[in-house]
N, CA and C atoms as a LAMMPS dump frame, in Angstrom:
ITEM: TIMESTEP
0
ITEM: NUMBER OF ATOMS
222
ITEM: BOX BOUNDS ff ff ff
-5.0000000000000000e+02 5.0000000000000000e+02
-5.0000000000000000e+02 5.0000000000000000e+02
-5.0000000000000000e+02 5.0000000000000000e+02
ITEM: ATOMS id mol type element x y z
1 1 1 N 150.216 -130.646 -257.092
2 1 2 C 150.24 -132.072 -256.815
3 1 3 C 148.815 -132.602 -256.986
4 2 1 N 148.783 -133.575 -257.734
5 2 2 C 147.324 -134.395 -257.787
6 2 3 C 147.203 -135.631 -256.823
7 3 1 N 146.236 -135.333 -256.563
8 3 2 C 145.459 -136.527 -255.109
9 3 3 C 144.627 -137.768 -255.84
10 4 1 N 144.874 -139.137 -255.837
11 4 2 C 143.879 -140.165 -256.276
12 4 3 C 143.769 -140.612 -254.705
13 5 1 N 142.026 -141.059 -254.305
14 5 2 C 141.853 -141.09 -253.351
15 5 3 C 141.724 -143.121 -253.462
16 6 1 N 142.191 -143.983 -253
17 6 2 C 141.933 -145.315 -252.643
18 6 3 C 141.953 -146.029 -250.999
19 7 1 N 140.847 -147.085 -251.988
20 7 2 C 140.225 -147.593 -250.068
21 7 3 C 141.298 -149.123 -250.519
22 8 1 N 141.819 -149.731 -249.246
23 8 2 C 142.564 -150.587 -249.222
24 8 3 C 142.022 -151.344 -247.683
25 9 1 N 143.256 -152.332 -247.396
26 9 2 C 143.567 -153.173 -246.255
27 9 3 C 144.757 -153.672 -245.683
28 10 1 N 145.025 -153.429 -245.061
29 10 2 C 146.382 -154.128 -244.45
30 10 3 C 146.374 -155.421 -243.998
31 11 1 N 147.116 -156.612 -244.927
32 11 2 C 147.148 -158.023 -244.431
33 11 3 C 148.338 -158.724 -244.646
34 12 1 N 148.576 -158.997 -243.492
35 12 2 C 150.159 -159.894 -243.28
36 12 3 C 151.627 -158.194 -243.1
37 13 1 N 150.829 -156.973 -243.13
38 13 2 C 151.578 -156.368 -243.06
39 13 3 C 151.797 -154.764 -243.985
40 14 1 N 151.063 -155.755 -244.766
41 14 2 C 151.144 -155.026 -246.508
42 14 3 C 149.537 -154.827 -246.283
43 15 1 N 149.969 -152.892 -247.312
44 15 2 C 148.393 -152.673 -247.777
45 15 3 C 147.705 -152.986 -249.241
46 16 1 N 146.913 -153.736 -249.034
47 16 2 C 146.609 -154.546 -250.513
48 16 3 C 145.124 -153.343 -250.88
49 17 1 N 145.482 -152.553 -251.981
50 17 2 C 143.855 -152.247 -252.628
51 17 3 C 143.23 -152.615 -252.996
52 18 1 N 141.674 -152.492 -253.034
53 18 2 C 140.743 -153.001 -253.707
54 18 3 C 140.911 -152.3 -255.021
55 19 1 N 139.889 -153.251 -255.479
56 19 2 C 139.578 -153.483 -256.834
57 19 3 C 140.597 -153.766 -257.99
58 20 1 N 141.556 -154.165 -257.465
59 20 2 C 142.791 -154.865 -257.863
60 20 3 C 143.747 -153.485 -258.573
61 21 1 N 143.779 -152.537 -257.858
62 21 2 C 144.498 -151.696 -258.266
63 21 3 C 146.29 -151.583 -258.11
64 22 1 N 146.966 -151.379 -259.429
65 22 2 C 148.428 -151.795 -259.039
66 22 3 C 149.248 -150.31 -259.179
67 23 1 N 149.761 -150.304 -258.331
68 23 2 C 151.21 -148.7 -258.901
69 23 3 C 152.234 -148.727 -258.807
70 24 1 N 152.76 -148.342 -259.736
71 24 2 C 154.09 -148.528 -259.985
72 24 3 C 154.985 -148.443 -258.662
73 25 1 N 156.113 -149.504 -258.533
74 25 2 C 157.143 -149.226 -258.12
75 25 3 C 157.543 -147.749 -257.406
76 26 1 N 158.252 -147.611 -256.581
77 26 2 C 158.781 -146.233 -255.742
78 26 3 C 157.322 -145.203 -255.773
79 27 1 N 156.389 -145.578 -255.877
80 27 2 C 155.115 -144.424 -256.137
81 27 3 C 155.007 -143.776 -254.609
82 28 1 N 155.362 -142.654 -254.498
83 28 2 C 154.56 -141.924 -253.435
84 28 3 C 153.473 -142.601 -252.849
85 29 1 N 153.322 -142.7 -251.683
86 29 2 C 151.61 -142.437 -251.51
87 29 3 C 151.765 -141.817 -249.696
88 30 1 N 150.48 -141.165 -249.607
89 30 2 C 150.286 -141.105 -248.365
90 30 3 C 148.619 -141.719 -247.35
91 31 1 N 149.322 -142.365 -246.471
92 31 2 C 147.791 -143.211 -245.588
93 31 3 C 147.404 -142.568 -244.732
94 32 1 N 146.301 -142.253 -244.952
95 32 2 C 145.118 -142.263 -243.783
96 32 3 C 143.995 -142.823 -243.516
97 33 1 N 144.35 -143.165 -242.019
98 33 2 C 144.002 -144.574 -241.566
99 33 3 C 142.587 -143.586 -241.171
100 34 1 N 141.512 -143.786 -241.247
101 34 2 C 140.213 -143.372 -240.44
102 34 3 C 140.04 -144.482 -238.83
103 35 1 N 139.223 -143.311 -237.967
104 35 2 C 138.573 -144.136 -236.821
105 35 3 C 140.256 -144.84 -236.268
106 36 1 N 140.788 -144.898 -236.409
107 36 2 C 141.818 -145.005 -235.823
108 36 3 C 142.439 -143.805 -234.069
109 37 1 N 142.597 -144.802 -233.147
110 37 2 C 143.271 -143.581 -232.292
111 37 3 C 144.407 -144.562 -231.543
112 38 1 N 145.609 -143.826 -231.577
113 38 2 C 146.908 -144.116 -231.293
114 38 3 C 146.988 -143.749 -229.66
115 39 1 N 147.585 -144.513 -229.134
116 39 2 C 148.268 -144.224 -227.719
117 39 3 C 149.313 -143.498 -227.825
118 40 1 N 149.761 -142.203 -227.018
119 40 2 C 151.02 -141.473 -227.083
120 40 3 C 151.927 -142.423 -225.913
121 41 1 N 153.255 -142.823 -226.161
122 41 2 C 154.164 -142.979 -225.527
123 41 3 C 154.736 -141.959 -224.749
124 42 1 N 155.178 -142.2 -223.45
125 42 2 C 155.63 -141.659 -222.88
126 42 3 C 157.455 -141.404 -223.173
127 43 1 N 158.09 -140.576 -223.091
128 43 2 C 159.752 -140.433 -223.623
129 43 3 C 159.721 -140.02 -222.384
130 44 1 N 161.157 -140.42 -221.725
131 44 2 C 161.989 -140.321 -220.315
132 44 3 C 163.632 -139.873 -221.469
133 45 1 N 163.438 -138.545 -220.961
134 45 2 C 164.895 -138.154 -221.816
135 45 3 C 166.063 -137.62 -220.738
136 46 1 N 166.987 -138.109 -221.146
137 46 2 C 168.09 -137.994 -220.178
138 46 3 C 168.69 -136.736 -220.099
139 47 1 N 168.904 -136.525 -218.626
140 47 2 C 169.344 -135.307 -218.16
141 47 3 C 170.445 -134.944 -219.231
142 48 1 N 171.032 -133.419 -219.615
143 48 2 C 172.104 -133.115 -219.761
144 48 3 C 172.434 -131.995 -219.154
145 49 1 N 173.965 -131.593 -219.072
146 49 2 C 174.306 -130.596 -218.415
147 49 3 C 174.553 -129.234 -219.403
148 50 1 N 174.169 -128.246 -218.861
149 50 2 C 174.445 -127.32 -219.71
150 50 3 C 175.749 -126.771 -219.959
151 51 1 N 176.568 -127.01 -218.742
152 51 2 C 178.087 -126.684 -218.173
153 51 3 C 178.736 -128.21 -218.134
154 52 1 N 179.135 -129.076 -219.412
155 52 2 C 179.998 -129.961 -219.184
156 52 3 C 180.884 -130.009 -218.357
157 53 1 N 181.781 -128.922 -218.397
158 53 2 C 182.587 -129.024 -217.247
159 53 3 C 181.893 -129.621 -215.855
160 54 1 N 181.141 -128.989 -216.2
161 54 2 C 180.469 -129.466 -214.485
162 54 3 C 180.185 -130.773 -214.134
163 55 1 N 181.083 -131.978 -215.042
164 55 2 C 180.741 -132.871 -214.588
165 55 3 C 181.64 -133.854 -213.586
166 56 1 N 182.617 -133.185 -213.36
167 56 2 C 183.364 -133.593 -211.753
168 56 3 C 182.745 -133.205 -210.804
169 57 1 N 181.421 -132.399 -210.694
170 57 2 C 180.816 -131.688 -209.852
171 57 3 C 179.865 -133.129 -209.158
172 58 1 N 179.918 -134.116 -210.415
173 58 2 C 179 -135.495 -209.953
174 58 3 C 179.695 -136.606 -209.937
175 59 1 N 180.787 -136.794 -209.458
176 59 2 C 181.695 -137.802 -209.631
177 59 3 C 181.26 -138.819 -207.862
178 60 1 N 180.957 -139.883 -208.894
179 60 2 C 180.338 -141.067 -207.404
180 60 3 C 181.638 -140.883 -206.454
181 61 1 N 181.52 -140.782 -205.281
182 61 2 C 182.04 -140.911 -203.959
183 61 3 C 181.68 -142.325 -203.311
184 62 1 N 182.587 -143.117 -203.065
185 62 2 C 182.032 -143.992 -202.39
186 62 3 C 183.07 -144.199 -201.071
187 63 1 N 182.072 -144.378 -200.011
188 63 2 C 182.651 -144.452 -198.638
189 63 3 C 182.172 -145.955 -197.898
190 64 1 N 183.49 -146.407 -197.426
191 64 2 C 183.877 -147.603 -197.097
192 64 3 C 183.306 -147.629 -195.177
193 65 1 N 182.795 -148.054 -194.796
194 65 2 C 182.432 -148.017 -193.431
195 65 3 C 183.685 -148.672 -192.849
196 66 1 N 183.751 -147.587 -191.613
197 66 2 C 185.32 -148.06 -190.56
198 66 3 C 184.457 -149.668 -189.727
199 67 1 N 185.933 -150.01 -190.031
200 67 2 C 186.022 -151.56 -188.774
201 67 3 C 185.328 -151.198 -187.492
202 68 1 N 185.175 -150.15 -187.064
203 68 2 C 184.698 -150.361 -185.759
204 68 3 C 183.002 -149.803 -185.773
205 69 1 N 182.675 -149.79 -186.654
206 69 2 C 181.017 -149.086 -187.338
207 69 3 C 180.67 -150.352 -188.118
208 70 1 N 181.586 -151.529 -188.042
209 70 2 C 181.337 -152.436 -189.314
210 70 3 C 179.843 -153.046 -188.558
211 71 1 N 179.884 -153.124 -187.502
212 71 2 C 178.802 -154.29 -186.907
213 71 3 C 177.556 -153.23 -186.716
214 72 1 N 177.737 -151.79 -187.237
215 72 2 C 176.46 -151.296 -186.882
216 72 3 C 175.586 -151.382 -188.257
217 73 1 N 176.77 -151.811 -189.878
218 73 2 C 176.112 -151.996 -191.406
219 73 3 C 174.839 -153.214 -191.203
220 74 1 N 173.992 -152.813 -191.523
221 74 2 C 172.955 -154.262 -192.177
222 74 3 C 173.069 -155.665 -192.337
């Protein structure tokens, strides 16, 4: 594989090269940005179970407070 090395700019989105350089359509290229440093995002990935079945094992329960406990709820 042959390497041509070009200095450019990114404006409005698009990287425009200097010295009015044009390339064809679908052309490969690869950027590297210098002096550049990126923030890593943090990923929150959702639990899974290893034992699907096991998932009646988490089935919400919900409990109704008795009439006579009602006046002790919030």
């Amino acid at each position: 594989m042959s390497v041509l090395a070009l200095e450019g700019t990114v404006e409005n989105g698009q990287i425009r090269l200097a010295g009015g350089v044009h390339l064809p359509e679908k052309t490969r290229v690869l950027i590297v940005v210098p002096g550049m440093h990126v923030m890593k995002e943090a990923h929150l990935y959702s639990p899974h179970l290893v034992h699907p079945a096991q998932a009646a094992d988490f089935k919400l329960q919900v409990i109704e407070p008795e009439e006579d406990n009602a006046d002790l709820q919030p």
